[in-house]
mmCIF file of the N, C-alpha and C atoms, coordinates in Angstrom:
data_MODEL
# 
_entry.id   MODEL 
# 
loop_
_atom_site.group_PDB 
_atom_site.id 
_atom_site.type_symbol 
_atom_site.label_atom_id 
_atom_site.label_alt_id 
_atom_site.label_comp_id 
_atom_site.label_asym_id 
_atom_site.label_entity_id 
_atom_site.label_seq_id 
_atom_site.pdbx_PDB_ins_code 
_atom_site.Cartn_x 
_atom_site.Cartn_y 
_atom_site.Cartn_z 
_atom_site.occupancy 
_atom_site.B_iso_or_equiv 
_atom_site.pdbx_formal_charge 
_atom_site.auth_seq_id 
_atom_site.auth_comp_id 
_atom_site.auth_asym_id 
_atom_site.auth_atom_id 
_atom_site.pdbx_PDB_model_num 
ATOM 1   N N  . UNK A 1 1  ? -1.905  -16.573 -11.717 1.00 0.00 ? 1  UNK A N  1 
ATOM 2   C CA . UNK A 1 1  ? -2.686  -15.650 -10.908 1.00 0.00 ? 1  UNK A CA 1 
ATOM 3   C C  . UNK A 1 1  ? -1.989  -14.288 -10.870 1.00 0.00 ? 1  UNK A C  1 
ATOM 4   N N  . UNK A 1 2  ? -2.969  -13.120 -11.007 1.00 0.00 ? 2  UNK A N  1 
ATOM 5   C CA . UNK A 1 2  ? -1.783  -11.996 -11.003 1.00 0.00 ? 2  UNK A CA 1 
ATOM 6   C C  . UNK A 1 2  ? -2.023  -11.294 -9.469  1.00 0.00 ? 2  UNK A C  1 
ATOM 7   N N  . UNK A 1 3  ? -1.317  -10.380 -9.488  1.00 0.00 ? 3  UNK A N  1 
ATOM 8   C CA . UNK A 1 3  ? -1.066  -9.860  -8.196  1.00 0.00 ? 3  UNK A CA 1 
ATOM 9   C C  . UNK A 1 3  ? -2.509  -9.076  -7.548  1.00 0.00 ? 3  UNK A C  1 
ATOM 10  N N  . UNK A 1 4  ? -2.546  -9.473  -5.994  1.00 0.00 ? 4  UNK A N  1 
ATOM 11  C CA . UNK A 1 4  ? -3.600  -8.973  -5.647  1.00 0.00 ? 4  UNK A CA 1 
ATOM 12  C C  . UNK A 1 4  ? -3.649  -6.859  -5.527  1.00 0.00 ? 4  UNK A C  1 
ATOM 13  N N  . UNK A 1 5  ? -2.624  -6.751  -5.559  1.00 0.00 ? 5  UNK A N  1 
ATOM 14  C CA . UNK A 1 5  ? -2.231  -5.158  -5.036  1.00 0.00 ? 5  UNK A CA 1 
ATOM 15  C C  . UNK A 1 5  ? -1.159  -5.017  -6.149  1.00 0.00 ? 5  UNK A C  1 
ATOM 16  N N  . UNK A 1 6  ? -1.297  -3.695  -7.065  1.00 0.00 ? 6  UNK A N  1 
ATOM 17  C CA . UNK A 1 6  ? -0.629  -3.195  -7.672  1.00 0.00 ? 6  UNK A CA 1 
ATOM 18  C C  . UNK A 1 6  ? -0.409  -1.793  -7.366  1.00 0.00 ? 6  UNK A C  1 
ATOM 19  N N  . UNK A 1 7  ? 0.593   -1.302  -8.322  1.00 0.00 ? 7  UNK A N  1 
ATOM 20  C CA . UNK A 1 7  ? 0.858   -0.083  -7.982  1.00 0.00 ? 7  UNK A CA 1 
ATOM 21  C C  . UNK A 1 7  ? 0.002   1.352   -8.397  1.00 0.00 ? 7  UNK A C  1 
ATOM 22  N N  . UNK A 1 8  ? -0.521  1.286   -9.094  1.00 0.00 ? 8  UNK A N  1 
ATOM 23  C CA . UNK A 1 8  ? -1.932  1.747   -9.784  1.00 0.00 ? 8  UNK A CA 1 
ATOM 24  C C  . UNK A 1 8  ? -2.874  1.948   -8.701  1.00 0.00 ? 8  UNK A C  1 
ATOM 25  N N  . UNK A 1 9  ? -3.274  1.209   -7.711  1.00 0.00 ? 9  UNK A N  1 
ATOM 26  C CA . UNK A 1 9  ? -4.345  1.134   -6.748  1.00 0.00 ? 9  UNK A CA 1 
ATOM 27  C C  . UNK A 1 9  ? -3.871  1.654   -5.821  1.00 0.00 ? 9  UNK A C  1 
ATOM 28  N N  . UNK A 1 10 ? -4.963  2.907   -5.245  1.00 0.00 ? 10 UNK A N  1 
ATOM 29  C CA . UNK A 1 10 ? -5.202  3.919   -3.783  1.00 0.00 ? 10 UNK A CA 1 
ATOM 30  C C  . UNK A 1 10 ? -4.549  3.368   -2.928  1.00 0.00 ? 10 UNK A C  1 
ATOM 31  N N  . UNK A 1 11 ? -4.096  4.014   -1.782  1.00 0.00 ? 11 UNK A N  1 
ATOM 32  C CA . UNK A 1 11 ? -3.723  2.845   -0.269  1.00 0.00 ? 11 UNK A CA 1 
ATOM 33  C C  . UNK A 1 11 ? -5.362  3.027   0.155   1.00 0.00 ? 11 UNK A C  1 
ATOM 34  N N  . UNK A 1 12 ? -6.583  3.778   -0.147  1.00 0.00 ? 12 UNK A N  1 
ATOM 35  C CA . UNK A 1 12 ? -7.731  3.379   0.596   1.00 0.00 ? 12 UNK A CA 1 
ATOM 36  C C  . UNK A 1 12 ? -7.982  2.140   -0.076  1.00 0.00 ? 12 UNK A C  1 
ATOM 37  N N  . UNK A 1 13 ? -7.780  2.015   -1.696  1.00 0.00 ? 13 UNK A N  1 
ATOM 38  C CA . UNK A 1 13 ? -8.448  0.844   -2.258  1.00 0.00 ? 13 UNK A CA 1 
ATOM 39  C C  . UNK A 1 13 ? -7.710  -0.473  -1.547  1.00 0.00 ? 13 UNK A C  1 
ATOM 40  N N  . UNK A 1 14 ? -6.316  -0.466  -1.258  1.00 0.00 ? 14 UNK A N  1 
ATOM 41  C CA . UNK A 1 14 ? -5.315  -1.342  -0.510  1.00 0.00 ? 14 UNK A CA 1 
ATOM 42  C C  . UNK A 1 14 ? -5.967  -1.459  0.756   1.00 0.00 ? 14 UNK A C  1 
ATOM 43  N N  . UNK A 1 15 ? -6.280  -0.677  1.371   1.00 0.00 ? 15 UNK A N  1 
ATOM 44  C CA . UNK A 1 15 ? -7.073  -0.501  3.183   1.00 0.00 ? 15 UNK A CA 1 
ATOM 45  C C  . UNK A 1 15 ? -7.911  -1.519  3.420   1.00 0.00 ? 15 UNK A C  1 
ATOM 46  N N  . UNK A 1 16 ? -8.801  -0.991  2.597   1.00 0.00 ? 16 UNK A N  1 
ATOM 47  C CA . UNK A 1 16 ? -10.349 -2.072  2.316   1.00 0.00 ? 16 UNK A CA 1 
ATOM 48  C C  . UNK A 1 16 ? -10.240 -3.323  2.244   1.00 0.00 ? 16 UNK A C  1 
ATOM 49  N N  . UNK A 1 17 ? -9.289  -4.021  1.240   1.00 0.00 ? 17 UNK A N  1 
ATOM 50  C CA . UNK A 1 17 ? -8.932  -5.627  1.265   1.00 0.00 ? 17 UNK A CA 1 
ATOM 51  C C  . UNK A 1 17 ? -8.562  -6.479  2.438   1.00 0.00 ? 17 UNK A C  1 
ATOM 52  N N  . UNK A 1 18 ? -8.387  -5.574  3.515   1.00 0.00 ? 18 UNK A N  1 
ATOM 53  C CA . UNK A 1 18 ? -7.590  -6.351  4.781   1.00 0.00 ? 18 UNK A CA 1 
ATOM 54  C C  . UNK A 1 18 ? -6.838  -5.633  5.846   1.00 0.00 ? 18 UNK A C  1 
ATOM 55  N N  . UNK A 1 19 ? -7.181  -6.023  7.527   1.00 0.00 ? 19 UNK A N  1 
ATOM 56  C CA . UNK A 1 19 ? -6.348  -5.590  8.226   1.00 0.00 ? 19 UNK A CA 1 
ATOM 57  C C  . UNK A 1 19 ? -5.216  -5.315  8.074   1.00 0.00 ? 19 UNK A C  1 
ATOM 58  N N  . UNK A 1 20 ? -4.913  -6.570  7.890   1.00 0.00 ? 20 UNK A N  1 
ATOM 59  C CA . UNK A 1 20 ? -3.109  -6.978  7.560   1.00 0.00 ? 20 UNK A CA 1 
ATOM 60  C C  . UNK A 1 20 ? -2.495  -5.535  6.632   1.00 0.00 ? 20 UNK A C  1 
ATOM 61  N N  . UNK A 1 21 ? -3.451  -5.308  5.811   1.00 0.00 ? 21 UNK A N  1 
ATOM 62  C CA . UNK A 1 21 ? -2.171  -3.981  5.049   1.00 0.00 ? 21 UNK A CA 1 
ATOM 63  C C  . UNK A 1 21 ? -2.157  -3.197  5.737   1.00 0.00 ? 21 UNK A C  1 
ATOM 64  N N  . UNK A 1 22 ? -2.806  -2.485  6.422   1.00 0.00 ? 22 UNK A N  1 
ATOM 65  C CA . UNK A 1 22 ? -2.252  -1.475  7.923   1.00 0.00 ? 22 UNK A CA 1 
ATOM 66  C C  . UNK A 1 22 ? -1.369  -1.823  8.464   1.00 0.00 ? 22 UNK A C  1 
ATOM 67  N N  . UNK A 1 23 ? -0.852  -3.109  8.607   1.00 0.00 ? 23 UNK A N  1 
ATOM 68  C CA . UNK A 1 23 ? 0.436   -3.469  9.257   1.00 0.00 ? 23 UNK A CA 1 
ATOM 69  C C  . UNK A 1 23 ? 1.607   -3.593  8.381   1.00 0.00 ? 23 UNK A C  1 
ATOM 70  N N  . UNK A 1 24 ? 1.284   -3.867  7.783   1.00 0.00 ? 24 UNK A N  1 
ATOM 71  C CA . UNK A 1 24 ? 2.270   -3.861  6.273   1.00 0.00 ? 24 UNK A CA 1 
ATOM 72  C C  . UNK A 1 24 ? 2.977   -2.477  5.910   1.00 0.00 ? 24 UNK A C  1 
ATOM 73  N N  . UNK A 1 25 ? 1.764   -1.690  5.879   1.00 0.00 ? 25 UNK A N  1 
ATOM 74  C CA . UNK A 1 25 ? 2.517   -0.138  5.552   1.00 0.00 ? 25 UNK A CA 1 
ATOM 75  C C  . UNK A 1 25 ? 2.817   0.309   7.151   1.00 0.00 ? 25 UNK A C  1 
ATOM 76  N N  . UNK A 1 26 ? 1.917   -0.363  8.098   1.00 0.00 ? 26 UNK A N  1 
ATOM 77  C CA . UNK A 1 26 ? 2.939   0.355   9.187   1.00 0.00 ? 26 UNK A CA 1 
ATOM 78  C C  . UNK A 1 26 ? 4.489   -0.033  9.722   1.00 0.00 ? 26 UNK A C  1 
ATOM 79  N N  . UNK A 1 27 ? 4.993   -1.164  8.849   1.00 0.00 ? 27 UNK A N  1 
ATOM 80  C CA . UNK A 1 27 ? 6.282   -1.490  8.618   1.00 0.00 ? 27 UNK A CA 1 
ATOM 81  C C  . UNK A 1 27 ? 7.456   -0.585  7.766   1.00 0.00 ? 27 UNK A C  1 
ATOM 82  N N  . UNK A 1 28 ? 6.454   0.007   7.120   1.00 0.00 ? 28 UNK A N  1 
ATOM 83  C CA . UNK A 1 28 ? 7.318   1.033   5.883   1.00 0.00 ? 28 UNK A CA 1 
ATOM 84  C C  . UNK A 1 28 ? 6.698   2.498   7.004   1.00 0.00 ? 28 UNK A C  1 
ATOM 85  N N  . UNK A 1 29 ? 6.616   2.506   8.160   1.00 0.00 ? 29 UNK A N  1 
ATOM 86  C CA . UNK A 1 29 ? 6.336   4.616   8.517   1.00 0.00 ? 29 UNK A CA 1 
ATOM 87  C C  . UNK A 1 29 ? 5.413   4.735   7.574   1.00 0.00 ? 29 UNK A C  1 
ATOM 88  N N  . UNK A 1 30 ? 4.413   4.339   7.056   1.00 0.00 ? 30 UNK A N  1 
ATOM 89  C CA . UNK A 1 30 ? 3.188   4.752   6.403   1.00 0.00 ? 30 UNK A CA 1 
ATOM 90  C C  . UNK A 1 30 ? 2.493   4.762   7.123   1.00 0.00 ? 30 UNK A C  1 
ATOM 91  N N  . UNK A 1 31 ? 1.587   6.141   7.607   1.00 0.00 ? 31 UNK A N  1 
ATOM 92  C CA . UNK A 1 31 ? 0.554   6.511   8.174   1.00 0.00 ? 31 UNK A CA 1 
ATOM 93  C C  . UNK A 1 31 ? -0.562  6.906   7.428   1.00 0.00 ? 31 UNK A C  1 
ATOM 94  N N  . UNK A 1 32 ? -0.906  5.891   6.540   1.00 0.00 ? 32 UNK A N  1 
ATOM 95  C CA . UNK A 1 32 ? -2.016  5.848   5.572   1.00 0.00 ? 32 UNK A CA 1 
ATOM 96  C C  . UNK A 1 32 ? -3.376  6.012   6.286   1.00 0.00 ? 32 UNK A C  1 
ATOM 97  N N  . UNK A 1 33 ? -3.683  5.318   7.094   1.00 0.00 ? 33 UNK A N  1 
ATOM 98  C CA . UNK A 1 33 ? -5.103  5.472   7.394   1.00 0.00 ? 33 UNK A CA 1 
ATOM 99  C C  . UNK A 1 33 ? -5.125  6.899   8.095   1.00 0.00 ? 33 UNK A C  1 
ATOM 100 N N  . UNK A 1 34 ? -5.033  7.325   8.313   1.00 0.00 ? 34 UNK A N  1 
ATOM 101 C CA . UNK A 1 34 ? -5.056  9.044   8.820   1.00 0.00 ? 34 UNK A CA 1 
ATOM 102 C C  . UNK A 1 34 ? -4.829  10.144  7.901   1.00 0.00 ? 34 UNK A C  1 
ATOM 103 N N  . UNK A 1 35 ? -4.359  9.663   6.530   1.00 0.00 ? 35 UNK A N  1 
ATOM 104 C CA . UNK A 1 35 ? -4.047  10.609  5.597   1.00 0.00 ? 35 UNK A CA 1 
ATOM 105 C C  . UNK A 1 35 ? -4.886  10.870  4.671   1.00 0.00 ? 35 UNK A C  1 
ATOM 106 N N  . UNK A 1 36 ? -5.088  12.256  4.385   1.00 0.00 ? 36 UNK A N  1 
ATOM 107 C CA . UNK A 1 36 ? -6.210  12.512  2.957   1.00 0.00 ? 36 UNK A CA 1 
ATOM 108 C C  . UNK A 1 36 ? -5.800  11.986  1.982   1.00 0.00 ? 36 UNK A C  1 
ATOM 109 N N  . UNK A 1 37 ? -4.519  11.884  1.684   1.00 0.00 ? 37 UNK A N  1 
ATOM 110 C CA . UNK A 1 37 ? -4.359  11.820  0.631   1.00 0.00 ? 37 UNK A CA 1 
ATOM 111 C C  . UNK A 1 37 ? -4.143  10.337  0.004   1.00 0.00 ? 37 UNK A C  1 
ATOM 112 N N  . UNK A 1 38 ? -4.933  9.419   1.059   1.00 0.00 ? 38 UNK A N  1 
ATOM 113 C CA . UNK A 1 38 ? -5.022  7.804   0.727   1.00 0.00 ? 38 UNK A CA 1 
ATOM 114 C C  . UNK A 1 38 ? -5.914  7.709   -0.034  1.00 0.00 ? 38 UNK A C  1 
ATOM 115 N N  . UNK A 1 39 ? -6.774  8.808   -0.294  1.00 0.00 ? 39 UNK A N  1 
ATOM 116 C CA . UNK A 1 39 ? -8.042  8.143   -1.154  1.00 0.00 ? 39 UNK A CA 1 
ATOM 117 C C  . UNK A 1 39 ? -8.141  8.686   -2.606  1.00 0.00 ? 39 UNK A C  1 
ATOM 118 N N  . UNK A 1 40 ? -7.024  9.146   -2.832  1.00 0.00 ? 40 UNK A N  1 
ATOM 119 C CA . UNK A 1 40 ? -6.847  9.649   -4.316  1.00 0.00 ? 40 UNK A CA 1 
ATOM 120 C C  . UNK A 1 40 ? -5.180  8.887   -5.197  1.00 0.00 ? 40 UNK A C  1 
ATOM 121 N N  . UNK A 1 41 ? -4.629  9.012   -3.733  1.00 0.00 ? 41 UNK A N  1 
ATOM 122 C CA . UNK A 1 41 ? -2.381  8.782   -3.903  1.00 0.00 ? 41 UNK A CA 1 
ATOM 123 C C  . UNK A 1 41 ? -2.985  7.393   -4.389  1.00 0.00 ? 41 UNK A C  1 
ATOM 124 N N  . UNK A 1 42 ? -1.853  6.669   -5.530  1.00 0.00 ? 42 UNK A N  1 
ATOM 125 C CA . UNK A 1 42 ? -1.515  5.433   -5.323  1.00 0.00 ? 42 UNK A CA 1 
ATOM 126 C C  . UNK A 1 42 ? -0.441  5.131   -4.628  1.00 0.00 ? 42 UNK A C  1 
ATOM 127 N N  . UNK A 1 43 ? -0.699  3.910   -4.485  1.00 0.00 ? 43 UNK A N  1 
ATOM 128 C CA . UNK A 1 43 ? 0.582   3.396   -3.700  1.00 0.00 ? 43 UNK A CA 1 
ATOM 129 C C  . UNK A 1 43 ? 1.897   3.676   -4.145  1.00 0.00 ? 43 UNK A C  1 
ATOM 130 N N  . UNK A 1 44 ? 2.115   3.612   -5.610  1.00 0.00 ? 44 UNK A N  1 
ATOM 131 C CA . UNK A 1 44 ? 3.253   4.265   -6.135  1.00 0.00 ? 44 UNK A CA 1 
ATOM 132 C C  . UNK A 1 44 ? 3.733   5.844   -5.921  1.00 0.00 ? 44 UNK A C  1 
ATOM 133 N N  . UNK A 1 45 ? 2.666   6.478   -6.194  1.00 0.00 ? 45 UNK A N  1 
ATOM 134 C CA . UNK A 1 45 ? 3.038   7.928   -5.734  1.00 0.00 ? 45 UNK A CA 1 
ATOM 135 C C  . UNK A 1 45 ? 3.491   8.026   -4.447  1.00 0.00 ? 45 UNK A C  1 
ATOM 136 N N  . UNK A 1 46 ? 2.475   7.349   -3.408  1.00 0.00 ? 46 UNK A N  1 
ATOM 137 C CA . UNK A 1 46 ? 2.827   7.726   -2.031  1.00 0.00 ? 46 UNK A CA 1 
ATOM 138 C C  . UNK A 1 46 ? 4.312   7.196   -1.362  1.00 0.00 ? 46 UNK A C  1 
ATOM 139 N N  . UNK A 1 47 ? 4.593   5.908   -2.029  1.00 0.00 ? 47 UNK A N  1 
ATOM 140 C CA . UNK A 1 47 ? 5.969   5.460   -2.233  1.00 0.00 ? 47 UNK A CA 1 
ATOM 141 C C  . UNK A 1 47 ? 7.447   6.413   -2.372  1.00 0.00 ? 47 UNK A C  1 
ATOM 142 N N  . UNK A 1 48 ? 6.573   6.828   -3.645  1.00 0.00 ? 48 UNK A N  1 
ATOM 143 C CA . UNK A 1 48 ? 7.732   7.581   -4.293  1.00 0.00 ? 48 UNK A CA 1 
ATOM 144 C C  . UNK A 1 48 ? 7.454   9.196   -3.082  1.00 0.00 ? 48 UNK A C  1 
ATOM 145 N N  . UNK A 1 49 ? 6.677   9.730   -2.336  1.00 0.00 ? 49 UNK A N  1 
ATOM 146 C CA . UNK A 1 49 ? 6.849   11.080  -2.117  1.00 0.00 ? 49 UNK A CA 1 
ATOM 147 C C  . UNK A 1 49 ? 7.296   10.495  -0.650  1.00 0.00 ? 49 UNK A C  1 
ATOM 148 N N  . UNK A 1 50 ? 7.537   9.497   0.049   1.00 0.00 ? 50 UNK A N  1 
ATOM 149 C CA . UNK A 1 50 ? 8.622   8.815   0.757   1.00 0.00 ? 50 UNK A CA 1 
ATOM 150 C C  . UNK A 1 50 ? 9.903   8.304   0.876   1.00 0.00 ? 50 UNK A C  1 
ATOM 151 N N  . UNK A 1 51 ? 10.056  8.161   -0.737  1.00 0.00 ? 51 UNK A N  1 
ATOM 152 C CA . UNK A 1 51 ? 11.256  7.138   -0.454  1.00 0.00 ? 51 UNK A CA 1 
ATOM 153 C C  . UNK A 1 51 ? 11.451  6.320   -0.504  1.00 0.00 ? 51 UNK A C  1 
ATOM 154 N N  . UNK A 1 52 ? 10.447  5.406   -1.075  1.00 0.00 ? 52 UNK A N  1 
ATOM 155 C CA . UNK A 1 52 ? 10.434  3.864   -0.810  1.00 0.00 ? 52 UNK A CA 1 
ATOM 156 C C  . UNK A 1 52 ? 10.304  3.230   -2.182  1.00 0.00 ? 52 UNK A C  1 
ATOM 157 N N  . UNK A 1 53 ? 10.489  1.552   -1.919  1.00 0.00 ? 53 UNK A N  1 
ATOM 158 C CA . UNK A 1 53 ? 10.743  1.185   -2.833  1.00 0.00 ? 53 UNK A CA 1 
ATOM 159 C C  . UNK A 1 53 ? 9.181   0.659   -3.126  1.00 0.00 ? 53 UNK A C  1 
ATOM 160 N N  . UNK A 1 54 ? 8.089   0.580   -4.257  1.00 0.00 ? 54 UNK A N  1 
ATOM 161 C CA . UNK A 1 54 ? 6.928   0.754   -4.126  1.00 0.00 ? 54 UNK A CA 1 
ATOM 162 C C  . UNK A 1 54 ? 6.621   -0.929  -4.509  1.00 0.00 ? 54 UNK A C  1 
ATOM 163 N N  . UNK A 1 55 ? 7.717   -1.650  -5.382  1.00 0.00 ? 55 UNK A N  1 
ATOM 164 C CA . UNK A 1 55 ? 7.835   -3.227  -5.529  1.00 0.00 ? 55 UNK A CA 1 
ATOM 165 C C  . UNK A 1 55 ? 8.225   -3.511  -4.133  1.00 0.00 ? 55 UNK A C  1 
ATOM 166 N N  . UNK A 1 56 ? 9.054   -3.556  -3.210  1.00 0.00 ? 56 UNK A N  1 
ATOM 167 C CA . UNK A 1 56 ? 9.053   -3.859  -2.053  1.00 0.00 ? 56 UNK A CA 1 
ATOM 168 C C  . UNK A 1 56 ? 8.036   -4.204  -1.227  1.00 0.00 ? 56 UNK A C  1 
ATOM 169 N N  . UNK A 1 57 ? 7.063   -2.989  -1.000  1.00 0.00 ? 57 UNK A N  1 
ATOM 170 C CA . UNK A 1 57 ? 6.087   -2.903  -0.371  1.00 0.00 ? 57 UNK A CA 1 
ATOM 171 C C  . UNK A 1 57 ? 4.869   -3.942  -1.254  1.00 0.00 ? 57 UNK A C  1 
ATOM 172 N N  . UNK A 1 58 ? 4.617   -3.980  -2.416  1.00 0.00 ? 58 UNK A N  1 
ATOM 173 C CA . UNK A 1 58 ? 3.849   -4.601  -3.015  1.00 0.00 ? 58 UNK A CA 1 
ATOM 174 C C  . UNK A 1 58 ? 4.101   -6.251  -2.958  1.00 0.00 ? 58 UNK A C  1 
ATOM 175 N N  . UNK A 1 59 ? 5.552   -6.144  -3.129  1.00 0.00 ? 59 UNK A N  1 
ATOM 176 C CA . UNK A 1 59 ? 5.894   -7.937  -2.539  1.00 0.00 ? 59 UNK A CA 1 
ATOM 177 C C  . UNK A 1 59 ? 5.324   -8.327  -0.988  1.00 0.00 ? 59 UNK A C  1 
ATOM 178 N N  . UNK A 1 60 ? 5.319   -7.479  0.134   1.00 0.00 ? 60 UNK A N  1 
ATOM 179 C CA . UNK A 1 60 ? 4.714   -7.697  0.980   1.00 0.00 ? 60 UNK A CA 1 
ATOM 180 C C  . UNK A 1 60 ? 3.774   -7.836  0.998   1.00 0.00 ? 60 UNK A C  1 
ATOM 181 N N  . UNK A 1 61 ? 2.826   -6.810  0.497   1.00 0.00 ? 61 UNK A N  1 
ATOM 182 C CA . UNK A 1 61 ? 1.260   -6.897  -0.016  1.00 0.00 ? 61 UNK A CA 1 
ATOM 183 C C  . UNK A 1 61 ? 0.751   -7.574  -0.130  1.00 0.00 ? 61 UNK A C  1 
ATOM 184 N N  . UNK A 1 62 ? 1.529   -8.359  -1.840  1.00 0.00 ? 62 UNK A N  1 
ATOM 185 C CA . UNK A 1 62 ? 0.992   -10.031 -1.957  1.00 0.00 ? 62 UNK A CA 1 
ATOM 186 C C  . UNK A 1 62 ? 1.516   -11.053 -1.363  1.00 0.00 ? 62 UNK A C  1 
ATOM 187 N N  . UNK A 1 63 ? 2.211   -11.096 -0.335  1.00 0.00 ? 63 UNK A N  1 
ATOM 188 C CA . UNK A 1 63 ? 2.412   -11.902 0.227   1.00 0.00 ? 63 UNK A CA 1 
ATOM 189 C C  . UNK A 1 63 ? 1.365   -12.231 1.175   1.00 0.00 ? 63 UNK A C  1 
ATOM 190 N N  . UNK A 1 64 ? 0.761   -11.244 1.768   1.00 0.00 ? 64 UNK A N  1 
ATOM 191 C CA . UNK A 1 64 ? -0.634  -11.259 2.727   1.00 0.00 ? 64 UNK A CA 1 
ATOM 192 C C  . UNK A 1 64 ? -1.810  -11.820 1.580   1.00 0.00 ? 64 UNK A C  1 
ATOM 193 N N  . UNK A 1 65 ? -1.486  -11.621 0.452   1.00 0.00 ? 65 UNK A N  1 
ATOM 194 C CA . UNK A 1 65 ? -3.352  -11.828 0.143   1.00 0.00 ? 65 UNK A CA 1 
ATOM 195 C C  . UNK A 1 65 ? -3.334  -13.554 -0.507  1.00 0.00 ? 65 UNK A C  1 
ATOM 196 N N  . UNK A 1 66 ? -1.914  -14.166 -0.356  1.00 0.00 ? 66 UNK A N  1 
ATOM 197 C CA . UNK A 1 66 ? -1.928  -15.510 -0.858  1.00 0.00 ? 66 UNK A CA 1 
ATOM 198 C C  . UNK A 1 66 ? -2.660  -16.196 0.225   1.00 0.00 ? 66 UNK A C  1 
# 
């Protein structure tokens, strides 16, 4: 099975799949749902213009969608 959330995909396209990832990135200081720039950024970009590690966050990710 491959991963439900990659790094390639929007945090809006991430939003849409589930409550739970609002909590997920609100573990990482991601204030995605309030930001313009969720509906264009991937998760990798928005990662990277944070600081973060963008496999980290994605291991969490799929950990919610098992």
């Amino acid at each position: 099975m491959s991963d439900k959330f990659t790094k390639d995909m929007t945090f809006a396209q991430a939003l849409r799949t589930s409550p739970e990832v609002a909590r997920v990135l609100a573990k990482y200081n991601l204030g995605c749902i309030g930001c313009m720039g969720a509906q264009n950024e991937s998760l990798e970009q928005g990662c990277n213009a944070h600081g973060l590690d963008v496999n980290e966050i994605l291991k969490d990710l799929n950990a919610i969608a098992d």
